[in-house]
MOPAC internal coordinates of N, CA, C and O (Angstrom, degrees):
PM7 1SCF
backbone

  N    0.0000 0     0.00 0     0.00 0    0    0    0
  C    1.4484 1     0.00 0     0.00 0    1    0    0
  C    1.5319 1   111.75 1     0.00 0    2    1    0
  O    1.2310 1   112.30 1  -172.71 1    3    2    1
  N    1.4152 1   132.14 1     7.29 1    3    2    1
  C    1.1140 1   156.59 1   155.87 1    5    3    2
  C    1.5353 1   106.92 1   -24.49 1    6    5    3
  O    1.2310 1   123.62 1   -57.81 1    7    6    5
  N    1.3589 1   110.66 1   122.19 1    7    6    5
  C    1.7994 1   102.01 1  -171.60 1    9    7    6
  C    1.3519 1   124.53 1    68.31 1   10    9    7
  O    1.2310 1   114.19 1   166.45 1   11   10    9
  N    1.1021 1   128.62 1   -13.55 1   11   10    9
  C    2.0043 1   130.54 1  -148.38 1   13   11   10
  C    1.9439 1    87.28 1   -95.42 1   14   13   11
  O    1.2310 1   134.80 1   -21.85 1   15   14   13
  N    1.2484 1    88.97 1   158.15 1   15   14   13
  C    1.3780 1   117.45 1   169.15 1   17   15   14
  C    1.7346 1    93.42 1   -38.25 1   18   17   15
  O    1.2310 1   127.22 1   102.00 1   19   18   17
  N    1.5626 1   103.71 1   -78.00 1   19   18   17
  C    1.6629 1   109.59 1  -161.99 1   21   19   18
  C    1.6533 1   111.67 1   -47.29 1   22   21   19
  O    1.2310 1   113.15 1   139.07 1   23   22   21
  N    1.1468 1   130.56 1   -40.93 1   23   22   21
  C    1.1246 1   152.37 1   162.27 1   25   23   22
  C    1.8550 1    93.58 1   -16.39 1   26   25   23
  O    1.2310 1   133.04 1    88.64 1   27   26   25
  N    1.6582 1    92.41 1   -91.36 1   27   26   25
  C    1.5853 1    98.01 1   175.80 1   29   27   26
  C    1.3923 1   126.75 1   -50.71 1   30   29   27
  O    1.2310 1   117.70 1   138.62 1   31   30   29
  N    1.0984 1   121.98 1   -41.38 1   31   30   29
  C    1.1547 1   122.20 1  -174.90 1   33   31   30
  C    2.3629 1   107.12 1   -72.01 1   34   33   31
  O    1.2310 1   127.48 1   132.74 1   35   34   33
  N    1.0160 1   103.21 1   -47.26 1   35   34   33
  C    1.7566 1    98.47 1   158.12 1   37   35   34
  C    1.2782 1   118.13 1   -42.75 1   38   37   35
  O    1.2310 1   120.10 1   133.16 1   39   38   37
  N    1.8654 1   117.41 1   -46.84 1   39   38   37
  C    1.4429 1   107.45 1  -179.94 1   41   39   38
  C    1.7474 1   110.05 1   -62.02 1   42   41   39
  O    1.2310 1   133.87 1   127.71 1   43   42   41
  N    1.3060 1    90.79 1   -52.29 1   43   42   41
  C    2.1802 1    92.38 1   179.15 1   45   43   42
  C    0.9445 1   106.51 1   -40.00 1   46   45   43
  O    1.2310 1   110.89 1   125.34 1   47   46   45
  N    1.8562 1   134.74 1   -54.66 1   47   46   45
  C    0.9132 1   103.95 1  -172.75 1   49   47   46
  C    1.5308 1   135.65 1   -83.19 1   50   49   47
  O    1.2310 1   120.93 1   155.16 1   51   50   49
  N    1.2329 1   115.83 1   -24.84 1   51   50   49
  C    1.2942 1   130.17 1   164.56 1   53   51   50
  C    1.0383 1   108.10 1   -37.92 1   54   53   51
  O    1.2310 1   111.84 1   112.78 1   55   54   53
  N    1.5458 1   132.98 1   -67.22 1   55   54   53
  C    1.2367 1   142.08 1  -167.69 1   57   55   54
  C    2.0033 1   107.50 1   -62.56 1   58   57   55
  O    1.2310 1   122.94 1   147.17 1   59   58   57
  N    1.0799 1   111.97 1   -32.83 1   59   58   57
  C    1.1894 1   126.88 1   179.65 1   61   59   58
  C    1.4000 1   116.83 1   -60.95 1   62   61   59
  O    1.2310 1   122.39 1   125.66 1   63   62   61
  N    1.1836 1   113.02 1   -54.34 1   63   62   61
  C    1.7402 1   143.38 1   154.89 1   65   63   62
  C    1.3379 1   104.96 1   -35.30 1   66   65   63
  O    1.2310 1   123.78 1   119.09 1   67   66   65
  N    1.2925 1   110.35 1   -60.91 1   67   66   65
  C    1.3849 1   112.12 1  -164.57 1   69   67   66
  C    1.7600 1   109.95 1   -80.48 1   70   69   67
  O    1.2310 1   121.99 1   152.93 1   71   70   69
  N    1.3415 1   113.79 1   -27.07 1   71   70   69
  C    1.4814 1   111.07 1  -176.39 1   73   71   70
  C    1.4598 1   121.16 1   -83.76 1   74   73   71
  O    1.2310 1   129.36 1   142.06 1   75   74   73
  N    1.6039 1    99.57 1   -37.94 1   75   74   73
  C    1.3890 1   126.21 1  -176.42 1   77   75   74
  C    1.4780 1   118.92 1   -71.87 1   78   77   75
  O    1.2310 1   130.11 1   107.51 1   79   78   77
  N    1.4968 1    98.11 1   -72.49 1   79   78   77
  C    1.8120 1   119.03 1   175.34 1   81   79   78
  C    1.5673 1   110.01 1   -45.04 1   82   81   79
  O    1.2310 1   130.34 1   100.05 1   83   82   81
  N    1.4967 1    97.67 1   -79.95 1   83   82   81
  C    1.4375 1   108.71 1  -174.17 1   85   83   82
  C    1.7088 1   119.40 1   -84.78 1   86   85   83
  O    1.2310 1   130.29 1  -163.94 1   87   86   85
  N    1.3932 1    97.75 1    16.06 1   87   86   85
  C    1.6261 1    83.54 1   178.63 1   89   87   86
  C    1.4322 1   129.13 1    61.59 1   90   89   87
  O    1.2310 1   103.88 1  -164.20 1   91   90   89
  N    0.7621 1   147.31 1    15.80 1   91   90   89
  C    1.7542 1   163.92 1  -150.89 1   93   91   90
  C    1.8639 1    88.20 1   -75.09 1   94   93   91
  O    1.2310 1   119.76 1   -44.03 1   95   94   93
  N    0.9748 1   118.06 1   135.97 1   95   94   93
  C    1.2397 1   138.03 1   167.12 1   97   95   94
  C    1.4025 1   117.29 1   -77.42 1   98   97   95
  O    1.2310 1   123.65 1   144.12 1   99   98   97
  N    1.7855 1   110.60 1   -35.88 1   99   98   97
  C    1.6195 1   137.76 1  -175.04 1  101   99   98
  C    1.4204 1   106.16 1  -157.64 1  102  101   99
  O    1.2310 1   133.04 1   -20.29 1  103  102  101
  N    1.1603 1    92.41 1   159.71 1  103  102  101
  C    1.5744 1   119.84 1   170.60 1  105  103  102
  C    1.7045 1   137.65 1  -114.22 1  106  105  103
  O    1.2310 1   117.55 1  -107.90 1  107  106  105
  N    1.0266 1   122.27 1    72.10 1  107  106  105
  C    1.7410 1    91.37 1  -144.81 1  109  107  106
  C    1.6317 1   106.95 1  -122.81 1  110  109  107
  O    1.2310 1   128.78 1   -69.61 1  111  110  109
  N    1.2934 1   100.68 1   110.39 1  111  110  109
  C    1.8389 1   133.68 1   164.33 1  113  111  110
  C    1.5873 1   122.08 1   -51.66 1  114  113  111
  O    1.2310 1   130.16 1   -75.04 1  115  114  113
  N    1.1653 1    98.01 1   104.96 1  115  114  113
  C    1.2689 1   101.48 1   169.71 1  117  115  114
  C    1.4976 1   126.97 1  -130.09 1  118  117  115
  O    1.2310 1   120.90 1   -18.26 1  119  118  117
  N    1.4820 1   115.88 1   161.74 1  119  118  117
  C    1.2189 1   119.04 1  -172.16 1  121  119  118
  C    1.5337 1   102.79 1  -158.59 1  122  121  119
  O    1.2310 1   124.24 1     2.83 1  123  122  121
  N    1.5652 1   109.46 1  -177.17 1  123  122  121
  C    1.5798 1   134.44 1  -175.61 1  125  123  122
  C    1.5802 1    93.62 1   -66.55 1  126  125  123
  O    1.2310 1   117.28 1   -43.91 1  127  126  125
  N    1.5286 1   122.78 1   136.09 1  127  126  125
  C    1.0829 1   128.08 1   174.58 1  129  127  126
  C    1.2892 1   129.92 1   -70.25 1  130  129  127
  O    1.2310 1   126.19 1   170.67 1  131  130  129
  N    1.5824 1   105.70 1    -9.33 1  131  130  129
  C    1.4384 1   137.15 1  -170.35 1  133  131  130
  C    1.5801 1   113.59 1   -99.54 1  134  133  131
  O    1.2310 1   128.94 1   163.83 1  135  134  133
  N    1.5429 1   100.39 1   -16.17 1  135  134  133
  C    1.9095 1   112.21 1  -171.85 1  137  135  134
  C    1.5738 1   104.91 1   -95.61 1  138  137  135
  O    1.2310 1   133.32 1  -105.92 1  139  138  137
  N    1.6170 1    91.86 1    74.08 1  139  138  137
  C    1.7802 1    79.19 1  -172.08 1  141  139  138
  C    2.0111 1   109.64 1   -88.07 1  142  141  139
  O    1.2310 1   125.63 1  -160.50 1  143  142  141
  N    1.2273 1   106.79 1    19.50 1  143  142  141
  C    1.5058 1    93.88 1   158.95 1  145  143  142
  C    1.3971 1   114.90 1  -103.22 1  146  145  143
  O    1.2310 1   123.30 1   169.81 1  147  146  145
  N    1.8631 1   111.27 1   -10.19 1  147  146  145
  C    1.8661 1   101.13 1   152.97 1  149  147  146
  C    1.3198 1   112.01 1   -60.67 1  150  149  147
  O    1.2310 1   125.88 1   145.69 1  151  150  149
  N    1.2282 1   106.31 1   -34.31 1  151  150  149
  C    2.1144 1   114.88 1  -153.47 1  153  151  150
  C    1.8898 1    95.50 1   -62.36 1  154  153  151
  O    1.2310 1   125.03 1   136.23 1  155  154  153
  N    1.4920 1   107.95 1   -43.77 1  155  154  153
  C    1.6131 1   112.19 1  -161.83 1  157  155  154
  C    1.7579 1    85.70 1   -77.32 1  158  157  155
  O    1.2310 1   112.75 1   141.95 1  159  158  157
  N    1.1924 1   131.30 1   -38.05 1  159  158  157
  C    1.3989 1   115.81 1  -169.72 1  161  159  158
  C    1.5568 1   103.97 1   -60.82 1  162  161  159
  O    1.2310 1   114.10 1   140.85 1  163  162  161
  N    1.1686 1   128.78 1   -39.15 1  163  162  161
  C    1.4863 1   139.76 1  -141.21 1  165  163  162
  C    2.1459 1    84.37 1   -88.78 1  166  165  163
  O    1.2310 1   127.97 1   124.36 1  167  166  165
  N    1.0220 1   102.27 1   -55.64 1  167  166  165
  C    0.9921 1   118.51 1  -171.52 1  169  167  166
  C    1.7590 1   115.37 1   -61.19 1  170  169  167
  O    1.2310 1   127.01 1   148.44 1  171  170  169
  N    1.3836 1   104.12 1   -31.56 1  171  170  169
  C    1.8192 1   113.76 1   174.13 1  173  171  170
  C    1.4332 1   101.01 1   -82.30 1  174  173  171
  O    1.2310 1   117.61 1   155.16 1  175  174  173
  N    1.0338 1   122.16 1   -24.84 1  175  174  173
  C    1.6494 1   120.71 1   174.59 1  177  175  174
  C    1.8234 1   108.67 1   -55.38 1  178  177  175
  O    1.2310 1   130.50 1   126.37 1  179  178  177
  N    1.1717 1    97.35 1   -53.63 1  179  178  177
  C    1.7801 1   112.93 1   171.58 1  181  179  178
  C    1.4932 1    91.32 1   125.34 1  182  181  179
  O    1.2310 1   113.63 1  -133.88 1  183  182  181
  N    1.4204 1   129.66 1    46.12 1  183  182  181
  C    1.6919 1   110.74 1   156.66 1  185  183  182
  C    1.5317 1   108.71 1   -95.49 1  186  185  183
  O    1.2310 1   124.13 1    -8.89 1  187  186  185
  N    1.5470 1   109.69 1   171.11 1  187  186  185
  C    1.3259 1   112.44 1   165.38 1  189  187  186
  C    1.3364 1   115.51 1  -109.56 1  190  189  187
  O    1.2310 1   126.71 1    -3.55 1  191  190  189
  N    1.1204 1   104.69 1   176.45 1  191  190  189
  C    1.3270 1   124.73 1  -173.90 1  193  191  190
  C    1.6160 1   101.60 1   -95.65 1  194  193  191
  O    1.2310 1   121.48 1   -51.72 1  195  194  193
  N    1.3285 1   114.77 1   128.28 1  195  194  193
  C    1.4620 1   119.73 1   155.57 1  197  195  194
  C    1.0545 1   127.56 1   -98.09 1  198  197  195
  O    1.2310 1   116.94 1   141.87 1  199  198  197
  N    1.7691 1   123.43 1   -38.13 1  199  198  197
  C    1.2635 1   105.04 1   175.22 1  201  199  198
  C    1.4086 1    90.55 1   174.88 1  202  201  199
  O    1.2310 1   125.91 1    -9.27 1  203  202  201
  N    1.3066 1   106.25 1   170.73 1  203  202  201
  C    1.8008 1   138.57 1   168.97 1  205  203  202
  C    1.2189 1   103.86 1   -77.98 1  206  205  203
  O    1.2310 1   121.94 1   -75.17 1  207  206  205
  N    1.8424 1   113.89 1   104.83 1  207  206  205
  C    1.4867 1   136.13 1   170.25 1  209  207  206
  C    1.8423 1    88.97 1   -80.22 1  210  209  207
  O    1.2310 1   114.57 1   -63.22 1  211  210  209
  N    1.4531 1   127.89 1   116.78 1  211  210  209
  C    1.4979 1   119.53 1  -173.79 1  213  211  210
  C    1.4661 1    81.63 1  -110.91 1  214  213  211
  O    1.2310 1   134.49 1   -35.24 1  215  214  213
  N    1.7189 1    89.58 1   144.76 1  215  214  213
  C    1.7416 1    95.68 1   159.39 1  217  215  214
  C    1.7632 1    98.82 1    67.89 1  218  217  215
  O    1.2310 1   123.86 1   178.20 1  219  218  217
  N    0.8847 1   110.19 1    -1.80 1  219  218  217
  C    1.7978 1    92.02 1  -175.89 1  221  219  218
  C    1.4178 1   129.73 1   -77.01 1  222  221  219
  O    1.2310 1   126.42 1  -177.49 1  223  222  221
  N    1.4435 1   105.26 1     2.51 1  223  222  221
  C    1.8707 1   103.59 1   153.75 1  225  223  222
  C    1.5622 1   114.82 1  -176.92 1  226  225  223
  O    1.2310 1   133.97 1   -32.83 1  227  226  225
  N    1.4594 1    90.60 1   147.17 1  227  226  225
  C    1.5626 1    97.28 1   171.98 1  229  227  226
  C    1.2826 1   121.46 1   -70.88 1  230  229  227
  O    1.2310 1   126.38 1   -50.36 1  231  230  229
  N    1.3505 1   105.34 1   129.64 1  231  230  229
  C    1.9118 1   101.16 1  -170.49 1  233  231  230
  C    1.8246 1    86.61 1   -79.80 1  234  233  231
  O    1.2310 1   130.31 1     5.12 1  235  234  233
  N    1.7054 1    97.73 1  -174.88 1  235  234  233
  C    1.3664 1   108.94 1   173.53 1  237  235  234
  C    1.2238 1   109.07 1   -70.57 1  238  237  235
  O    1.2310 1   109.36 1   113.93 1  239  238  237
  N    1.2569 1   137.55 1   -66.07 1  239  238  237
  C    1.4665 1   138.62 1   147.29 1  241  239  238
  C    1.5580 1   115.08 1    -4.26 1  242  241  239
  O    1.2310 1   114.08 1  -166.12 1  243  242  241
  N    1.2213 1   128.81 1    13.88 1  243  242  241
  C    1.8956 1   108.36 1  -156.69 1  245  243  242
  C    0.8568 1   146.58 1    41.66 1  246  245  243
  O    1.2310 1   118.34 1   164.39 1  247  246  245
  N    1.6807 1   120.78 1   -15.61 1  247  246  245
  C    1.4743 1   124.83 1   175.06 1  249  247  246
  C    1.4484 1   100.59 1   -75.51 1  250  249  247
  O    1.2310 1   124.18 1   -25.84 1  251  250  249
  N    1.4479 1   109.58 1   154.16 1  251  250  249
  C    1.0776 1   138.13 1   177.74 1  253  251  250
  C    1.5169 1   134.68 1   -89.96 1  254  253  251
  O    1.2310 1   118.90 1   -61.46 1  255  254  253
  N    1.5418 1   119.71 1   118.54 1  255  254  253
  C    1.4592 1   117.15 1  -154.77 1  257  255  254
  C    1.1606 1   122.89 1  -111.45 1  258  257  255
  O    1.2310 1   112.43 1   -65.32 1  259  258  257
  N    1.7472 1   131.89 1   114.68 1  259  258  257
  C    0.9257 1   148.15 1  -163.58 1  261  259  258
  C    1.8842 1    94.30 1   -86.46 1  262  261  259
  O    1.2310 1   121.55 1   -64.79 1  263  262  261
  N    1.6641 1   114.64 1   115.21 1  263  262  261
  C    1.3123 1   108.74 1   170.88 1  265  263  262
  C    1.8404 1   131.82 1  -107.84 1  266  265  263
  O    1.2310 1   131.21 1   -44.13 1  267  266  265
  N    1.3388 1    95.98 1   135.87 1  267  266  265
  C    1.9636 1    90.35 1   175.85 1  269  267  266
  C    1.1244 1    94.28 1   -47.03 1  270  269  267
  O    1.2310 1   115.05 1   -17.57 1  271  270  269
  N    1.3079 1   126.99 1   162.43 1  271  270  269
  C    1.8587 1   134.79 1   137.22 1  273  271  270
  C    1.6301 1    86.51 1  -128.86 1  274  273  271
  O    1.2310 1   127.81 1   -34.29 1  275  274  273
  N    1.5169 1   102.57 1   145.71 1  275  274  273
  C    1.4239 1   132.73 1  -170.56 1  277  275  274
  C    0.9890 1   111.38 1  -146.29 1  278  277  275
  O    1.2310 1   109.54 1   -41.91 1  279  278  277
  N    1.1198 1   137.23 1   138.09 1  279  278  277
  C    1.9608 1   147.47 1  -160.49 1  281  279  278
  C    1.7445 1   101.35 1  -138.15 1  282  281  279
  O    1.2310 1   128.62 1   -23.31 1  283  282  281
  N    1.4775 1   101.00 1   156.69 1  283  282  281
  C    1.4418 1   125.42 1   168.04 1  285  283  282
  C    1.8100 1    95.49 1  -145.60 1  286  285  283
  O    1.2310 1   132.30 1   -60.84 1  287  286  285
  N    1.3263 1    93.84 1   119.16 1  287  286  285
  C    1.2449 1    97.84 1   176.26 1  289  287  286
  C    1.6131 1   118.53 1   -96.02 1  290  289  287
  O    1.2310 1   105.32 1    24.40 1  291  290  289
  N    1.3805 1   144.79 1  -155.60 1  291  290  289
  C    1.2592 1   133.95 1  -150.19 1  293  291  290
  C    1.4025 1    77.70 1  -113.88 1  294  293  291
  O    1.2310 1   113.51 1   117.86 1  295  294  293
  N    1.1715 1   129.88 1   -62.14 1  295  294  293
  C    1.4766 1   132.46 1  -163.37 1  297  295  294
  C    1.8315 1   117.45 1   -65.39 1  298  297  295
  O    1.2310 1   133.73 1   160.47 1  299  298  297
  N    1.3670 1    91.06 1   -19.53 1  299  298  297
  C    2.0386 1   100.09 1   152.19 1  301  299  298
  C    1.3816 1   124.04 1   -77.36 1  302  301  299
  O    1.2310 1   121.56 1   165.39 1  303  302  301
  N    1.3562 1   114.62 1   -14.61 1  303  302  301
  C    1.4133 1   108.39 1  -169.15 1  305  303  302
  C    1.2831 1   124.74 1   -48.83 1  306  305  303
  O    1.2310 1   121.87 1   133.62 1  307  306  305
  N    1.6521 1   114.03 1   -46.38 1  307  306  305
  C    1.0841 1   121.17 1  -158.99 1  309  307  306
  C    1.5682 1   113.08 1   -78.96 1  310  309  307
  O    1.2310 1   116.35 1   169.79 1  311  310  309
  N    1.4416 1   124.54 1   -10.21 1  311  310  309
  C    1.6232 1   141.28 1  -159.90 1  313  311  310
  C    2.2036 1    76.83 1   -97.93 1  314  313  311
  O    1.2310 1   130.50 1   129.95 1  315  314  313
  N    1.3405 1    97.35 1   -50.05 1  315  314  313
  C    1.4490 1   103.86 1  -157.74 1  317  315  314
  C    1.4578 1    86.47 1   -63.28 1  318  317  315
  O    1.2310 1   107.00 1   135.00 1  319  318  317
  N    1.1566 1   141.82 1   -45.00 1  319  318  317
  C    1.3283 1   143.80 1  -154.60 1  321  319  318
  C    1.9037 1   104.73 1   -77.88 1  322  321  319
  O    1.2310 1   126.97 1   155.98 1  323  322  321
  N    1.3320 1   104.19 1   -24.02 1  323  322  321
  C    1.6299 1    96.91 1  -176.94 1  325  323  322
  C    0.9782 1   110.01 1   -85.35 1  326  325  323
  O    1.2310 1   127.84 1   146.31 1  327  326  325
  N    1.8059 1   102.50 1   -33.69 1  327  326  325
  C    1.9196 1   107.94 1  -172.13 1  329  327  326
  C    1.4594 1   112.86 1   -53.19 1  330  329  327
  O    1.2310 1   117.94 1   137.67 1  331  330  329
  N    1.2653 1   121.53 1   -42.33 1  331  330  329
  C    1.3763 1   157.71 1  -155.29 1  333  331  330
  C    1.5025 1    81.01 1   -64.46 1  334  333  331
  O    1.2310 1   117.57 1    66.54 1  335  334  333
  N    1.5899 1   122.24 1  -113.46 1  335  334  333
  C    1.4404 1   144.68 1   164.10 1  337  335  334
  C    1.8437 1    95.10 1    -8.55 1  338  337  335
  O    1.2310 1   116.69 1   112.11 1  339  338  337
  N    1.4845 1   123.90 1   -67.89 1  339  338  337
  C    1.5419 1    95.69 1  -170.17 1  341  339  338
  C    1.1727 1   116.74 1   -64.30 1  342  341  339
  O    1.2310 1   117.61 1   166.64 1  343  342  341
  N    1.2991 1   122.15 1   -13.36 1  343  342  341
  C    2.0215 1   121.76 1   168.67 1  345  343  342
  C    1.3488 1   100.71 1   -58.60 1  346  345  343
  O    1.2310 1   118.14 1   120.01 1  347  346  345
  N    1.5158 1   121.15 1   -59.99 1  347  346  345
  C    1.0703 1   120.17 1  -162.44 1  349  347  346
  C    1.5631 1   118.97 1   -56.40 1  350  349  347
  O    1.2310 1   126.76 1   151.24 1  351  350  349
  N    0.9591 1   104.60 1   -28.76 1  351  350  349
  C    1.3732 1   115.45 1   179.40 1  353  351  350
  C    1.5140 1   128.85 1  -102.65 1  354  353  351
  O    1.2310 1   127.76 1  -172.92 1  355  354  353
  N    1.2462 1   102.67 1     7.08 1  355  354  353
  C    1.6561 1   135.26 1   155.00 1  357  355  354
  C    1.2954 1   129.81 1  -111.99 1  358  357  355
  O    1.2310 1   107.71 1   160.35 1  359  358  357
  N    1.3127 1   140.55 1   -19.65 1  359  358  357
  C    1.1903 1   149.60 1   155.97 1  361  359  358
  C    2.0131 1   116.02 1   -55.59 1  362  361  359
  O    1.2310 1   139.25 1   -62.82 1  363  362  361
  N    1.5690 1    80.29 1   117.18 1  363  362  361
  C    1.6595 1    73.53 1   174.11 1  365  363  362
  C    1.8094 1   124.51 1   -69.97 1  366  365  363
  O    1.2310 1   125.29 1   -32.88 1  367  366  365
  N    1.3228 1   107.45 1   147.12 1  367  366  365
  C    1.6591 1   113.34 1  -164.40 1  369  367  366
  C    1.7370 1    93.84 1   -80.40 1  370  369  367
  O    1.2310 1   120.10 1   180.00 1  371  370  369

């Protein structure tokens, strides 16, 4: 579901949920520091990057996992909220 309409439209609402419903001050996305086609998704949404979680977990494998953390703050919502909706409404079905 990578790219697809539904894709975006789950983040709106999620994000919607989370800004609206529960009031959330932030949002913050994370992933493998190494998964950079999560990193560009997280990142086309409009979050930022805060920083390099190092060492922050043992995979099942034993290697050790350095994580993005990525934020949407309350006062982004609304930029995050158009980007969102003009994909949606630009993305071919």
């Amino acid at each position: 579901m990578q790219r697809t309409p539904l894709n975006t439209e789950c983040k709106l609402l999620l994000l919607q949920y989370a800004f609206k419903e529960l009031n959330c001050i932030c949002v913050e996305l994370r992933t493998h520091v190494l998964n950079m086609q999560s990193r560009r998704a997280i990142e086309r949404v409009g979050a930022k990057l805060d920083g390099i979680l190092r060492s922050a977990a043992v995979m099942p494998n034993g290697t050790i996992r350095d994580t993005a953390a990525y934020s949407i703050i309350a006062s982004e919502w609304g930029s995050v909220k158009a980007n969102l909706l003009w994909r949606l409404e630009t993305q071919p079905r």
